[in-house]
Structure formats: structure tokens, C-alpha cells
C-alpha positions in Angstrom: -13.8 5.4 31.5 -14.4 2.5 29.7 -12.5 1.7 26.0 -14.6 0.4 23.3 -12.7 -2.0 20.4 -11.3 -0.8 17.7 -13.8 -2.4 15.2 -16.8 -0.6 16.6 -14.8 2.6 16.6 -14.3 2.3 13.1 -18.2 1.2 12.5 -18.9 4.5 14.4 -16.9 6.3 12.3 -17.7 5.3 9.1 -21.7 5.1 9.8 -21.1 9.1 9.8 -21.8 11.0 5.9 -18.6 12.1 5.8 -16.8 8.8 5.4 -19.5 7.2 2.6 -16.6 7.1 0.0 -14.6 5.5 2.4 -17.1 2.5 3.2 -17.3 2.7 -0.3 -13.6 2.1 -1.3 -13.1 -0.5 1.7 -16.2 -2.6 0.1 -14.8 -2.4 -3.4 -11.4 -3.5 -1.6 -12.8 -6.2 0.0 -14.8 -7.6 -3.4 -11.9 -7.1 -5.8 -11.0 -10.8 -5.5 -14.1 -11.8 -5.7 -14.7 -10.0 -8.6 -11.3 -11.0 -11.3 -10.1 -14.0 -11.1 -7.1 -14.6 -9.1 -4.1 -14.4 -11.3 -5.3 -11.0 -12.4 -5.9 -10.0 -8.4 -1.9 -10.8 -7.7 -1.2 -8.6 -10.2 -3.6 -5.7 -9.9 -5.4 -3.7 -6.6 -7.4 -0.7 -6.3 -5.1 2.0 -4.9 -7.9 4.9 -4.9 -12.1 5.7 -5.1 -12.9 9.2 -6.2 -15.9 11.0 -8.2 -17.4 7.0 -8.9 -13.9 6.1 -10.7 -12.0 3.3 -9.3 -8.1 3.7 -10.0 -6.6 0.5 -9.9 -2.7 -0.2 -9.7 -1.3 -3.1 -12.3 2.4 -4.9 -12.2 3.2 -3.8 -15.5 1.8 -2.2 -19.1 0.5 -5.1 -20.2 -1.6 -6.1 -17.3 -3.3 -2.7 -17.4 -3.8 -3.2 -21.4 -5.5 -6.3 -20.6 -8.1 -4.8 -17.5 -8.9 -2.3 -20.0 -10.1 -4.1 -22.9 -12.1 -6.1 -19.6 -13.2 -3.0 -18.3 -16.7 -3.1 -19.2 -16.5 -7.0 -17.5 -15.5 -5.8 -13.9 -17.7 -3.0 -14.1 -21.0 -5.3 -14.3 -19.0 -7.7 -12.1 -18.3 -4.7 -9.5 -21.7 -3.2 -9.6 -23.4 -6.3 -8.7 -21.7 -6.6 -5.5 -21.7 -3.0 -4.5 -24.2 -1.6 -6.7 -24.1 1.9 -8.3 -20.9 2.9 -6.7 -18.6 2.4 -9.6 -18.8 4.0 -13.2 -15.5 4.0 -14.3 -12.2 2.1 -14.0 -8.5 3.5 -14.7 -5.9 1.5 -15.2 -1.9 2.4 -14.4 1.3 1.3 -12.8 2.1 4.2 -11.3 1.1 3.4 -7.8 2.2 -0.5 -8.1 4.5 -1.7 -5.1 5.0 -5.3 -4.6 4.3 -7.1 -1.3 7.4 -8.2 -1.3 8.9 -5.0 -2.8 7.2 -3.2 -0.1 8.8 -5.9 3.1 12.1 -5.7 2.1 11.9 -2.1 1.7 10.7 -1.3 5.3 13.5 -4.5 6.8 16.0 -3.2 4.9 16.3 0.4 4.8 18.0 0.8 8.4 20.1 -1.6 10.7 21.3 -1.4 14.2 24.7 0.3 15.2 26.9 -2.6 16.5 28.3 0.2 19.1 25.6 2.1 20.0 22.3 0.2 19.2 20.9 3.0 17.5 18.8 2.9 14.1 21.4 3.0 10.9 20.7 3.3 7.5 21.7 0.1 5.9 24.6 2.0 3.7 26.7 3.8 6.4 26.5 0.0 8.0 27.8 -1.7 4.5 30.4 1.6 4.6 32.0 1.7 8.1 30.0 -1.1 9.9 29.0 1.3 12.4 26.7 4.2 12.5 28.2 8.2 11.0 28.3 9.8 14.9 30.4 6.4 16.3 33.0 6.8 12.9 32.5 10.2 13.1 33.8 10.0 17.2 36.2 7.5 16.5 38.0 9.5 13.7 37.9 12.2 16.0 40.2 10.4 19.1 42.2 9.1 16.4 43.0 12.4 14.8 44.5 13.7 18.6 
């Protein structure tokens, strides 16, 4: 049995009719900064592609204020590198994560237990520098 790469497994996959809106959505991904300029690409992505309306995520208020009044703008901009795909555009913050946001979230949600090497949230480190079941068993002896 022979394994094929990941790319063409992916190719495959997305050549089938099921996954159009998929291809679809990774093009539009792929174009976005190609399509605003790039001050307005650091602070806006498209989070989802549904019923031809791309929803795109902005830092703040004020950046989705301003893609709107350029809606019209990306739209011609967008449809000339993946034509006819795209009618509308939404503008929110409600799915914005920064990349940054996003790292430090994911390095510093858990530690490792000094005693047992085992995955710790970051407060119960801060709290008893080790893990809940090593204080937990170490309260316990000294409580005999």
C-alpha cells in the first residue's frame, strides 16, 4: 500500500461536487490580499463563504464601517479574480482573533507540573506552583 501526499489528497477531495464552496472559500482566501490593500488585510480576513456572501472578520467597529462604505470596491475587485462567486460582503468583529491573540492563548493556557510533568492550567501553577492532584496529595500526607 502506497501513501499519496497530502496536497493531492486534498486536490482529490475538493475536485468532488460536494466541496465546490470550499474551493470556493480557499480561493477567496488566498486573493483577499491581493484584492485590499495591505493595511486593511492586517486588520480584516474572511472567516466564512455561504449562499455567495462572504463574512469577513474586522479588528474593530471602525474597520468594518470603512469595508462597508468599500463594499461595492472589493466586490468588483473579488469577482475579477474568482468570478461570479461573490455577491455580497458582511462586515463584523465578532469572529476577530488576533494572531498574536490567538499564540499566546494556545502557549499560555496550560504549563507543566514541576512534580509530575503533567499538563497544568497556568492558574493552579501561579496558585500552588504545582499541579491540583500533587497539592491535593501533598495536603493529604500533611494532614496525617
Amino acid at each position: 500500500m502506497s501513501f499519496k501526499p497530502l496536497p493531492k489528497i486534498i486536490q482529490s477531495l475538493e475536485a468532488q461536487p460536494e466541496w465546490e464552496s470550499i474551493r470556493v472559500y480557499r480561493r477567496l482566501l488566498e486573493s483577499w490580499e491581493e484584492v485590499v490593500e495591505p493595511v486593511v488585510a492586517q486588520h480584516s480576513r474572511p472567516v466564512s463563504f455561504s449562499r455567495q456572501i462572504l463574512w469577513i472578520a474586522t479588528a474593530n467597529s471602525v474597520w468594518a464601517q470603512t469595508l462597508t462604505f468599500k463594499r461595492y470596491q472589493i466586490l468588483q475587485r473579488l469577482n475579477v479574480l474568482v468570478p461570479d462567486t461573490v455577491k455580497d460582503l458582511r462586515f463584523s468583529t465578532l469572529n476577530w482573533v488576533n494572531r498574536e491573540q490567538q499564540g499566546e492563548r494556545k502557549v499560555s493556557c496550560y504549563g507543566i507540573c514541576p512534580r509530575c510533568h503533567c499538563k497544568t492550567p497556568v492558574a493552579e501553577l501561579e496558585r500552588w506552583s504545582v499541579c491540583a492532584l500533587c497539592i491535593a496529595e501533598e495536603w493529604s500526607q500533611t494532614s496525617q
